[in-house]
N, C-alpha and C positions, 0 to 999 in steps of 0.2 A: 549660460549653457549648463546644463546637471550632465555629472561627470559618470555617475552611477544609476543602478533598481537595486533596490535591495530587496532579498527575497528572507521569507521566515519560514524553515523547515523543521514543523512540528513532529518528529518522530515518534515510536512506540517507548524508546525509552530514553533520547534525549532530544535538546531540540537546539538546533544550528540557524544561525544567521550568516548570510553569506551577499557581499557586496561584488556586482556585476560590472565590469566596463562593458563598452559597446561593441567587441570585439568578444565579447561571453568571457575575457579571462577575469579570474577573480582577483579581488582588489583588497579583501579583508575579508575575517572568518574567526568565527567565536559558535563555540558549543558547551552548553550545559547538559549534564545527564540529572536526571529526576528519579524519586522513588518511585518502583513499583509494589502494587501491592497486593494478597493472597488471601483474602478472607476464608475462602474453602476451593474444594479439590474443585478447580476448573473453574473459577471466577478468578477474572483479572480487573482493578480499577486502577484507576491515575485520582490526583488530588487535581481539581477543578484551578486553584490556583498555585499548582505548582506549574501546570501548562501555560498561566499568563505569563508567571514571573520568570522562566526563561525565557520565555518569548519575548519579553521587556527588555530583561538585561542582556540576551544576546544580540538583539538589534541596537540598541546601545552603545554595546564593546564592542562590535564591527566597526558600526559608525566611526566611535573613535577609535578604532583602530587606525583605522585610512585616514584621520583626522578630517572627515566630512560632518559635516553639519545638514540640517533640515535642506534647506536650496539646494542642496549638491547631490539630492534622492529626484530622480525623476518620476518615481512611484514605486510603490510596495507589491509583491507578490504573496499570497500565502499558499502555502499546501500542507500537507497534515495526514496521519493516521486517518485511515478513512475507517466510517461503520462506530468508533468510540463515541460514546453518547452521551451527552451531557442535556440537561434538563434543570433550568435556572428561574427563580424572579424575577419579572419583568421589572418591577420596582428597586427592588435594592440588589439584582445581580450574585444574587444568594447562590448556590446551588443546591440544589434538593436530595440530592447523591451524591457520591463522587460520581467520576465516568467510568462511564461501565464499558471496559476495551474491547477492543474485536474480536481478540482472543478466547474473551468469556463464555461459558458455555451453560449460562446457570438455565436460559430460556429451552434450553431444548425440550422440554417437557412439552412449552409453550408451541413448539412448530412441530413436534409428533403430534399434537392436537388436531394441529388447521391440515397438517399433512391427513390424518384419518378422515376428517371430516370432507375430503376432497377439495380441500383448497389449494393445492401444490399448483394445478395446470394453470390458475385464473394467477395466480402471483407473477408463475417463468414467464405467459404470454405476453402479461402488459409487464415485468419489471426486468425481463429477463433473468432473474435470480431464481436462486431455489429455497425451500423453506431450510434455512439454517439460522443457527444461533449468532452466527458469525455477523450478521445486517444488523442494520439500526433499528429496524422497525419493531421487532420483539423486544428490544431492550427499554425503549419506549414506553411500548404498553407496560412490559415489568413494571417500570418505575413509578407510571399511575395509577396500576392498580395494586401495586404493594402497599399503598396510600392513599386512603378513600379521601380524606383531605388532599391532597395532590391532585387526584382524579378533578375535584371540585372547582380549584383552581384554575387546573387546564380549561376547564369545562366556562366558566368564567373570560378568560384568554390572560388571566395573569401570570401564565407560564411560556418560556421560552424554549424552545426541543432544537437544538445542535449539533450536527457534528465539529470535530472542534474548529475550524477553517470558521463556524459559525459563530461559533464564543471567543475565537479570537478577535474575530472582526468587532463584534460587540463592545469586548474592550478597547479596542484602538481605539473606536468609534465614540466611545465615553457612553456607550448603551444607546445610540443615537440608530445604528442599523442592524435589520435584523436580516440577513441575506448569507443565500448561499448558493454555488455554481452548479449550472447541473451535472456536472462529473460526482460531485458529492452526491446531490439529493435521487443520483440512480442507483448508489448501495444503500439504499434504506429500505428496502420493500414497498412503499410509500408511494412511492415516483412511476407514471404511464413514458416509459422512454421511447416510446413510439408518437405520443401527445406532446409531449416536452411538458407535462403537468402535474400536480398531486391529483390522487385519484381518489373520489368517495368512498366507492367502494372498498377499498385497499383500507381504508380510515376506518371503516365501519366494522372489517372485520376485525380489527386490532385495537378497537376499542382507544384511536387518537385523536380528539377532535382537531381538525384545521387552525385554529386560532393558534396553536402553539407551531405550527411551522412556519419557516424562515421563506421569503421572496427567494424566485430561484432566476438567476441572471447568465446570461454567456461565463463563459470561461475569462476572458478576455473584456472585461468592462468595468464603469465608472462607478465602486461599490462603496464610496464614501471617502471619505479625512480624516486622517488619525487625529484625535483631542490635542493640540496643540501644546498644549503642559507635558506630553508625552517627550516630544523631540525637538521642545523650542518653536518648534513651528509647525502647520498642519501640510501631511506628505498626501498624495492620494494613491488611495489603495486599488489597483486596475485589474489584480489578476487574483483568479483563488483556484487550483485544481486540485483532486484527490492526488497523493502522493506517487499512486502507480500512473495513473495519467498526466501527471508531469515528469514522470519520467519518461512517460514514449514520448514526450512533446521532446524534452530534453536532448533524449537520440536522435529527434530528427525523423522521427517515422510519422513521417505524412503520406506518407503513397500508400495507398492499399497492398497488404501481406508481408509487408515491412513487421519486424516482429523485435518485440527485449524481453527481456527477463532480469528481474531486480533482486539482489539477494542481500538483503537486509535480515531483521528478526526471522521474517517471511520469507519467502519467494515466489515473486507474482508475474507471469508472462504475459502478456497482450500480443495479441495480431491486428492490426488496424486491416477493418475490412472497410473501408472506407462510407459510404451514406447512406448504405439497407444494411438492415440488423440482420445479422445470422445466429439463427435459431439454433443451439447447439443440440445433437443427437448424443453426447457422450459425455451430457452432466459440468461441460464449460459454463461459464456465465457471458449472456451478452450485456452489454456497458455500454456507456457512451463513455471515447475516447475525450472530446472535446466539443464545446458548442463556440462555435466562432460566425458573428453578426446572424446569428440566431438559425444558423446553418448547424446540425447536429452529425460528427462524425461516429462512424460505430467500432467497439473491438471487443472480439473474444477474447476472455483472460480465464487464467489456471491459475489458483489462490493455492500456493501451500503455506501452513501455517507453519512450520519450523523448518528454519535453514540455518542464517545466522545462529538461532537460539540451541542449537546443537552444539554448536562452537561453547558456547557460553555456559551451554550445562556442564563439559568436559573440564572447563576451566574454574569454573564458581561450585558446583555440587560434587564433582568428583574429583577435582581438583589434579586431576591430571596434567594439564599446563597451567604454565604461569601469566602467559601471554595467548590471546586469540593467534595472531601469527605464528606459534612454534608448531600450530596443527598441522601445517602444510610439510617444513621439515621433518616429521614425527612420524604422515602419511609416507613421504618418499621412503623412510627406509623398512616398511613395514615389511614381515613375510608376508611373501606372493603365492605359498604354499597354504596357508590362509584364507579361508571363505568366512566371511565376520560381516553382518549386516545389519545395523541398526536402523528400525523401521520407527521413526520419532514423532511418534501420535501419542506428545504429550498432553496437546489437548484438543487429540482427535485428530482424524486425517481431512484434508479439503479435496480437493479436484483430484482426480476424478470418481473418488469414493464415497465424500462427503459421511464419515460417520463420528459423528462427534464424541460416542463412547467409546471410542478404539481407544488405546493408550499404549503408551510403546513398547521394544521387546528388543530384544537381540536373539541373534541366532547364531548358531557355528562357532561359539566361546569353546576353546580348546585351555588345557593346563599349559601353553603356551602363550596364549593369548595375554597381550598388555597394552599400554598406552600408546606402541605403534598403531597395530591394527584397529583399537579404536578410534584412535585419531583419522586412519582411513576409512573408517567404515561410519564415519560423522559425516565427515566431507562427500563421500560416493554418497549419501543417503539422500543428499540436495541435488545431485547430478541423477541418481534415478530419478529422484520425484520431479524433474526436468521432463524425462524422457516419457515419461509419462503425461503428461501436461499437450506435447509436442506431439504424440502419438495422437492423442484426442484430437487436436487443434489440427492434422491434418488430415483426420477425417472428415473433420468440419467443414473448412476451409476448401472449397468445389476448384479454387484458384489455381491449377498445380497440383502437383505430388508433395510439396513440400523441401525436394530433395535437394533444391539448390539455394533454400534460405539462409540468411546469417544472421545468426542471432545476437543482439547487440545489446550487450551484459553493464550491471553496473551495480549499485552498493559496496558495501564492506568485504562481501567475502571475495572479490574477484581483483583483490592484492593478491592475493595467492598464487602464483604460476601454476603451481599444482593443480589445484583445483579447479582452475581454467582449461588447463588439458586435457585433466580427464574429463570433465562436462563435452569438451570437445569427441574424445574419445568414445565414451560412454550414448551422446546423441547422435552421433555420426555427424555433426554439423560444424560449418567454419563459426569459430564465436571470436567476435571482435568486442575488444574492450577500449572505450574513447581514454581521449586525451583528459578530457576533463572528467571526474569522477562522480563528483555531483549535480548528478543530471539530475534527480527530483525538482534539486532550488534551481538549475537553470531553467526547467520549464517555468518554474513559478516565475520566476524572472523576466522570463519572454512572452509569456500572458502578458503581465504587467507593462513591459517595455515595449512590445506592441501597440499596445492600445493609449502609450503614450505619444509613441513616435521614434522612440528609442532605437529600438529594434526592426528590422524588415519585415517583410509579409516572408509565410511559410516556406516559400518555391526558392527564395533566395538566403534566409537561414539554415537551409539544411548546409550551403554551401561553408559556413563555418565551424560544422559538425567534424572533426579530427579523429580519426585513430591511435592509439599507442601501441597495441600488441594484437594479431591476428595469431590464433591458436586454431591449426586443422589437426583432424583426427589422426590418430598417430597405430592406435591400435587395431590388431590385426583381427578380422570378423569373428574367427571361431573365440577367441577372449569375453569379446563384447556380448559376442550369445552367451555362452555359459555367465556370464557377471549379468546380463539382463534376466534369464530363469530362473538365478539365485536369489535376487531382487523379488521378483514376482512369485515363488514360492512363501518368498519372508512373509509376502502383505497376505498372501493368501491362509497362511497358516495364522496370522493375527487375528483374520477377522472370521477365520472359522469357528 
């Protein structure tokens, strides 16, 4: 009997391993952080194999942590940064580039391009996405035709295109599979998410020939053996999802209008609208949430690109705290006499704006103003860019009014009571925060332990889905209006 799954949670700037029992509590846990790195204003990369070698060694130190060995894994999960790009030798596993993050912004020249030329509407229809720099698919083409050699190669099929769930697997695999799930290969512009297929045409306009893309499989299936030299013995790898759709997996949102929101680097919402795509009118992206035994489920999601990383500028650039946690204390005692709004489009704002040259701003800095109010005007800036997200999403969403949703929260910043209440406060919505906090790696987990036998079928896992804190709106209407106008004046006067 295998006593665990263990899941590999490749993040934007560390990556965690975390060991499952069958009752989803965790068993062992081990996290590396990795450099990042800044060549110019608005490019982000990762080193190619700084992402194996924590991957390696933190599945490793889990392992022995619990003191388990190979037998005692019932199967591997991955999930990962979605949209970062890696593009490697089929031969010796080289990489060609570093990866080029999601965050990066160097392509956007590349999609005002296809945007002018009227390619926007043929992308949203068949990928549901929109032309941004944020996808895989311009980074792609960057990479080969930065490199007329590289182009050559592709063009040959001696190149491999990943996101990194794709280059992870590769390694486990000892370069034996080249596969990836469709939760992944629908943030690439690439992908017909209505086909469940890569698309010529989409290829042809980005200039990527077919041979360099990865087999695209269920969420939930049989994607190979890790190289045996790896863990003593070969484990099988059953599950691979994009990081925000294994979080909705995580929360438990299988039913249609079930909604999360993950506040990590990002912060990313999803509404599972369950098995027809909804078309978004307000600049959302439709996704596939999950493909299970070749059944594809659908969900709107609102990509903000800085939430956590707000936290982190305060603390590493402006060094205002010493600790990510003291932003919360530092919030509560701010002056309330104080309108202080930091709009953090450091590299660009996402949903529902989408402008990748925005760049941030503050507003309302008084000769008063200090490391309270900023510290609140950090934390509110992830609870606006929430409310916004949610405003769209329920215009979208025909299902309801939206008005009796709970939204069911999770990453790093939602230790904060603070900053859980006022998101509460701030959306008008109940926000429940689970028992267990790494819901990314438990979806990757329950992919995996699914499809091994591990785990239950969907209808009967939600039922081990827990609570720890239910946060309802506390403040009072005329507050939340005037803090929402102040908000919305900010972004309006940024991008004027």
């Amino acid at each position: 009997m295998t006593s665990y799954v263990l899941a590999i949670d490749q993040g934007t700037t560390s990556t965690r391993a975390i060991l499952f029992r069958a009752d989803t509590s965790i068993a062992s846990f081990a996290q590396r952080e990795f450099p990042q790195h800044f060549p110019a204003d608005g490019e982000v990369e990762h080193e190619p194999e700084d992402l194996w070698s924590t991957a390696l060694e933190t599945a490793r130190s889990a392992m022995r942590n619990a003191g388990a060995s190979a037998k005692d894994i019932a199967a591997i999960g991955i999930t990962n940064q979605r949209e970062t790009t890696i593009v490697w030798h089929r031969t010796t596993g080289r990489p060609v580039h570093r990866a080029i993050v999601w965050q990066d912004r160097r392509t956007a020249g590349l999609c005002a391009r296809l945007r002018a030329d009227g390619h926007e509407a043929t992308f949203a229809a068949k990928t549901g996405l929109l032309l941004d720099p944020y996808f895989s698919g311009t980074k792609v083409a960057w990479l080969l035709q930065k490199d007329a050699a590289n182009a050559a190669l592709a063009a040959r099929g001696e190149l491999a295109f990943g996101t990194v769930d794709s280059y992870l697997l590769w390694r486990l695999t000892g370069g034996k599979v080249h596969a990836t799930d469709a939760t992944n290969a629908s943030r690439t512009l690439l992908f017909d998410i209505h086909r469940g297929q890569w698309d010529d045409d989409l290829l042809a306009l980005l200039g990527v020939p077919k041979s360099v893309l990865p087999d695209v499989h269920d969420s939930s299936a049989a994607f190979g053996v890790t190289d045996p030299d790896l863990f003593g013995a070969a484990i099988p790898i059953y599950g691979i999802a994009g990081d925000q759709q294994a979080a909705l997996i995580g929360q438990a949102c299988f039913k249609p209008g079930m909604i999360k929101s993950t506040y990590g680097t990002g912060c990313f919402a999803l509404i599972n609208t369950g098995e027809k795509p909804v078309a978004s009118k307000n600049r959302l992206l439709t996704t596939i949430a999950y493909q299970l035994e070749g059944k594809r489920t659908y969900a709107l999601e609102g990509s903000i690109f800085v939430a956590g990383a707000a936290v982190q500028w305060l603390r590493d650039s402006m060094h205002l705290v010493q600790r990510a946690e003291d932003t919360g204390p530092l919030a509560a005692a701010a002056d309330p006499t104080q309108e202080v709004y930091l709009v953090p489009a450091f590299v660009g704002l996402g949903a529902p704006y989408w402008r990748p040259d925005a760049r941030g701003a503050l507003f309302g800095l008084t000769r008063a103003t200090g490391p309270r109010e900023m510290a609140q005007a950090a934390l509110e800036s992830v609870c606006f860019q929430t409310v916004d997200l949610l405003t769209a999403m329920n215009a979208d969403w025909s299902e309801g009014d939206g008005a009796d949703r709970i939204l069911r929260v999770d990453g790093g910043m939602v230790a904060s009571d603070w900053t859980m209440q006022r998101l509460a406060d701030l959306t008008g919505s109940i926000v429940d925060r689970p028992r267990i906090n790494e819901t990314t790696a438990l979806g990757a987990a329950y992919l995996a332990g699914l499809h091994a036998g591990f785990f239950p079928e969907p209808d009967r896992f939600d039922r081990l889905w827990q609570r720890d804190k239910r946060f309802t709106p506390q403040m009072d209407a005329a507050s939340r209006e005037r803090k929402l106008k102040g908000w919305a004046s900010a972004v309006r006067r940024l991008l004027a």
